[in-house]
N, C-alpha and C positions, 0 to 999 in steps of 0.2 A: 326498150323492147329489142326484140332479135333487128337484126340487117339482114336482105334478100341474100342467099345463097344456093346454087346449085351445085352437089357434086356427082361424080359420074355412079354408075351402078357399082363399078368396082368397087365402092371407096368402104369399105366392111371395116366395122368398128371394131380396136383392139383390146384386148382383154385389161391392157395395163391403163389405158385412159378409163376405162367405166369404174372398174374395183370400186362398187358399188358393193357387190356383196359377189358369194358364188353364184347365186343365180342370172344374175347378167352374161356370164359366158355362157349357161345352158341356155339363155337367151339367141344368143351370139349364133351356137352353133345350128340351131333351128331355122333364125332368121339366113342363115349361110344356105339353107335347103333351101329354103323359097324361093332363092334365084332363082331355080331352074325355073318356074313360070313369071314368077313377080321380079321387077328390077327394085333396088331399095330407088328411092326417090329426095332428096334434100327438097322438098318444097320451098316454092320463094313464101318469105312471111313477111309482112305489112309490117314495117316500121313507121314509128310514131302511132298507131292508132289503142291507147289504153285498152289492155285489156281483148283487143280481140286476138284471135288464134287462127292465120290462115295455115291450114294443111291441103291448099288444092287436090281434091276435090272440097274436102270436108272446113268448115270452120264452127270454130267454139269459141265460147264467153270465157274469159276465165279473170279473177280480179286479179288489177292491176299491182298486187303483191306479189307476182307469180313471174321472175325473171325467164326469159327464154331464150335460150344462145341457140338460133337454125345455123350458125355459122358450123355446127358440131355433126354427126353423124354416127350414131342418132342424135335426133334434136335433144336436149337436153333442159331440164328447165330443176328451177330451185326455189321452193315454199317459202313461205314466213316462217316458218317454224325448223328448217332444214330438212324440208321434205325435196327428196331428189325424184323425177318424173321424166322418164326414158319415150322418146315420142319416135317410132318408125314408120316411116310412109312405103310403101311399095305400091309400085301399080302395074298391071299387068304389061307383061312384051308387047312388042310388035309380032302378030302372028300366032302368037300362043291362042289356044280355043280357052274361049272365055267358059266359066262357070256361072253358077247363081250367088247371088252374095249371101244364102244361107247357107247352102255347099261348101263356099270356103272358109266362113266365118266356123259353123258348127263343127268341120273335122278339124281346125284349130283348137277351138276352144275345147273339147274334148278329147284332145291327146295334148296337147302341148301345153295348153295353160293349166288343163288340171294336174299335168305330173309337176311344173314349177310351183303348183301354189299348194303340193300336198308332199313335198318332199322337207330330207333337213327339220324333221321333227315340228314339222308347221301344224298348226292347229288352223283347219279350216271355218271360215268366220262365214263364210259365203260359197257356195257349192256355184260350180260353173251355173253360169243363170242368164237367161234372154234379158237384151235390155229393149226397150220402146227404141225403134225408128221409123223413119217416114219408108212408103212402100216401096220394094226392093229394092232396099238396104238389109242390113244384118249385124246385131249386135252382141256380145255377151260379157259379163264381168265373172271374178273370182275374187276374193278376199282371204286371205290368211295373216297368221301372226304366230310368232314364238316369244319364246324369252331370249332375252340380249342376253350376251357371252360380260356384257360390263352391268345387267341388272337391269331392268323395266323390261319391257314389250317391244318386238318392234313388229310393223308391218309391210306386207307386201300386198298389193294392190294390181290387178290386169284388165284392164280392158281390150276387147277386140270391137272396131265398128267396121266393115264392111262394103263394097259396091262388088259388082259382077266386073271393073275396071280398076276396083284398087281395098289397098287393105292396112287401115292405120291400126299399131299395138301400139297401148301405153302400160308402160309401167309404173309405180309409184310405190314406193320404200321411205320410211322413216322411223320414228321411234315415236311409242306407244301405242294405244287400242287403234285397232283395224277399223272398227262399225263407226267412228265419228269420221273418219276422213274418208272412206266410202259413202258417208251419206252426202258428203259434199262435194263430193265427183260426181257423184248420179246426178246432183242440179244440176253441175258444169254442163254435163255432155247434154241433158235434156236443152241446151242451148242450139244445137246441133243443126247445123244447115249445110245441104251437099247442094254443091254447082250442076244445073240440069244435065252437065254431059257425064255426071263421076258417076 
């Protein structure tokens, strides 16, 4: 599993290490806006413990098949299958006026996630949509998929989960249908436990 790492808010991830696909730099450039309230955050993550996910505040379950380099920025993690999963932590300044975490979650999710996950000829699989969290928090996913430039499917995957203190996006891209590896995200996060102060 990942090694604890912090790096500074500065440390904004470059176009030539994600080349994930194009949508990671419209990632890039969005997440570059958020500064101005949200710092990015490298959360420390628990080494040695199978399978859990700390993202201070937030932690998730995820199987022990699921490599996670925190040493990266954004966190970076890679499937069984070569699925690649872009993990961003932000948490609010010192001083900034805090929001509600459906406030920041919802104007996210409906401008930002839904132009990446409906652009590029994507077929949306899943319309921005509320997920279950514990009381004020705030969740929402998106699902899409197109056809590969080399032939099958591939997908892209967004979740946003929420506090009025911090704001984790993940992304998820791989190859083939969208709705199997979304239905197995939505177990992961339903794992979902925030720290009393996040």
């Amino acid at each position: 599993m990942a090694t604890p790492c912090l790096r500074s808010a500065s440390s904004v991830p470059n176009a030539a290490y994600l080349g994930v696909s194009l949508k990671s730099n419209m990632i890039i450039k969005f997440l570059k806006m958020l500064l101005i309230v949200f710092a990015f955050a490298s959360p420390a993550l628990a080494s040695g413990e199978v399978g859990a996910l700390h993202l201070n505040p937030l932690h998730i379950e995820l199987p022990a098949t699921w490599v996670i380099d925190g040493s990266r920025s954004p966190i970076e993690g890679r499937g069984p299958n070569g699925e690649k999963m872009l993990i961003t932590v932000m948490r609010l300044q010192d001083g900034a006026v805090s929001k509600s975490a459906d406030e920041i979650a919802r104007g996210f999710a409906n401008a930002e996630m839904k132009r990446l996950g409906s652009e590029d000829g994507q077929i949306v699989i899943r319309e921005v949509s509320p997920l279950p969290v514990s009381e004020g928090k705030a969740g929402y996913s998106m699902a899409s998929q197109s056809s590969s430039f080399f032939g099958g499917k591939t997908y892209f995957i967004q979740y946003l989960l929420a506090s009025s203190r911090a704001v984790i996006f993940f992304t998820i891209e791989g190859r083939g249908e969208a709705e199997p590896m979304m239905l197995e995200f939505d177990k992961y996060l339903e794992s979902q436990r925030w720290d009393a102060e996040g």
